[in-house]
N, C-alpha and C positions, 0 to 999 in steps of 0.2 A: 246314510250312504254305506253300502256296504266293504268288505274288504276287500282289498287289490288281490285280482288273482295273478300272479305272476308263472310265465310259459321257461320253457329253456328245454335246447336240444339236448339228448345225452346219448351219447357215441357209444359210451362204455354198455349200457343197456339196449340199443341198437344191434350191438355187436353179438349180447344173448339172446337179443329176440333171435336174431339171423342163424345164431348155433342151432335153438332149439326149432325152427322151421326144418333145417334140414337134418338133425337128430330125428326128429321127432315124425320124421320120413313125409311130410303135409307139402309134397314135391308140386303141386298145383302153383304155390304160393312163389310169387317174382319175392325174393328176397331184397331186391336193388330198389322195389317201387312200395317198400314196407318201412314208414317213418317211426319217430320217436320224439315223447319229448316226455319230460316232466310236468307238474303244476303243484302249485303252493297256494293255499289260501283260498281254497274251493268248500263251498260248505256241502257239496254231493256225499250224499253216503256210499257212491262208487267208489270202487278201489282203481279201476281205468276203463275207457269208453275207447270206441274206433270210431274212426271217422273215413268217409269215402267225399270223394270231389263230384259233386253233382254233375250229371251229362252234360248236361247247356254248357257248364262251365270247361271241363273238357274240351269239348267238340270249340269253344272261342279263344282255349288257350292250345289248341293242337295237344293236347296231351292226353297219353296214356293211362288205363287206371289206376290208382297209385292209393295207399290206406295210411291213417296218422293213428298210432294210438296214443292217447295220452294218460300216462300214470300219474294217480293222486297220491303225491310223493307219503303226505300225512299218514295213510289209509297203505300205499302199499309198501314201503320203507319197512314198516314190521312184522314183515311174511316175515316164514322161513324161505329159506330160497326152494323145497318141495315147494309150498303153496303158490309163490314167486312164478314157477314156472305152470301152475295149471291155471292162476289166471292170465298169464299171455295166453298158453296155449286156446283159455276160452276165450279169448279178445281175436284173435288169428280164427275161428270156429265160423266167427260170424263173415270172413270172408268167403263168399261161393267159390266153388270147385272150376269155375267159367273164366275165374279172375277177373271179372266183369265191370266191377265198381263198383257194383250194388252190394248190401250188407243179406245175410241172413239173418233172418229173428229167430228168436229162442224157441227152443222146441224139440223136435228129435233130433236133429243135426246140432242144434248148441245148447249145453246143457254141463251144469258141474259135473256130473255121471261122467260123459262121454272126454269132459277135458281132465279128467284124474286119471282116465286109462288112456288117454296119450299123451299123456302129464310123466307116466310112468315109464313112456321107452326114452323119455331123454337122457342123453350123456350125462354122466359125471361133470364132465370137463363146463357143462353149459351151468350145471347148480350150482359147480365154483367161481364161475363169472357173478350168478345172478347176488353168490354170498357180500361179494365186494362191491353192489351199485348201492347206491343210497348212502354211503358213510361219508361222504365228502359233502355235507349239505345237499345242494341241487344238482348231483348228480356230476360231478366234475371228476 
C-alpha cells in the first residue's frame, strides 16, 4: 500500500497567489475563484498541478469556473521565493484568457520561458509573502 497523501488549505499561499495575479498584471484571472492547498506525501516529480471542475459538474452544481492548484509541499517548500513565484505564475498560464474552466496545455502560451518573464514584473512585497509560506510544516 502506498503512502497517505495528505491535502490542507493554505490561506497564507492563497493570499500570494492572489498578490502575484494582480502584480503580475494576468487581469483575466477571477482572483476570488482561484483555490489553494498543499499536499504531503505525493511521490509526483511535480512541484504543483491545477486543476479545473469539469462542465457536467459545474452546470449540476450551478457554479461558476473556478481553478485548485495544488502545491507539492516536498518539491515546492525549497524554491526560492524567485522560483516560488514563476512556478505559480506557470500553474495560473494554464488558465485561458476566457476564464472558462478549461486548462491550456503547454506550448507557446505555457512554457517556463514565458512564466520567468512574468515571473519578473512581480512585486517585491508578493516574494516576501512567498519567503514565509512553507516554514510552519503544512503551510499554517
Amino acid at each position: 500500500m502506498g503512502a497517505l497523501i495528505t491535502y490542507q488549505r493554505d490561506e497564507a499561499l492563497e493570499r500570494a497567489v492572489k498578490c502575484i495575479i494582480e502584480s503580475a498584471g494576468l487581469n483575466y484571472i477571477d482572483p476570488g475563484r482561484v483555490y489553494v492547498i498543499r499536499s504531503r506525501g505525493s511521490r509526483s516529480r511535480a512541484i504543483a498541478r491545477i486543476y479545473s471542475m469539469p462542465s457536467a459538474w459545474r452546470y449540476a452544481l450551478n457554479m461558476e469556473p473556478a481553478y485548485l492548484i495544488e502545491f507539492i509541499s516536498e518539491r515546492f517548500d525549497r524554491l526560492t521565493p524567485g522560483r516560488k513565484a514563476e512556478v505559480i505564475v506557470h500553474e495560473l498560464l494554464h488558465i485561458p484568457m476566457a476564464f472558462s474552466g478549461g486548462l491550456r496545455p503547454h506550448g507557446k502560451y505555457v512554457n517556463d520561458r514565458v512564466a520567468a518573464r512574468i515571473a519578473a514584473r512581480v512585486d517585491k512585497s508578493c516574494l516576501e509573502a512567498l519567503s514565509l509560506t512553507g516554514q510552519q510544516g503544512l503551510g499554517r
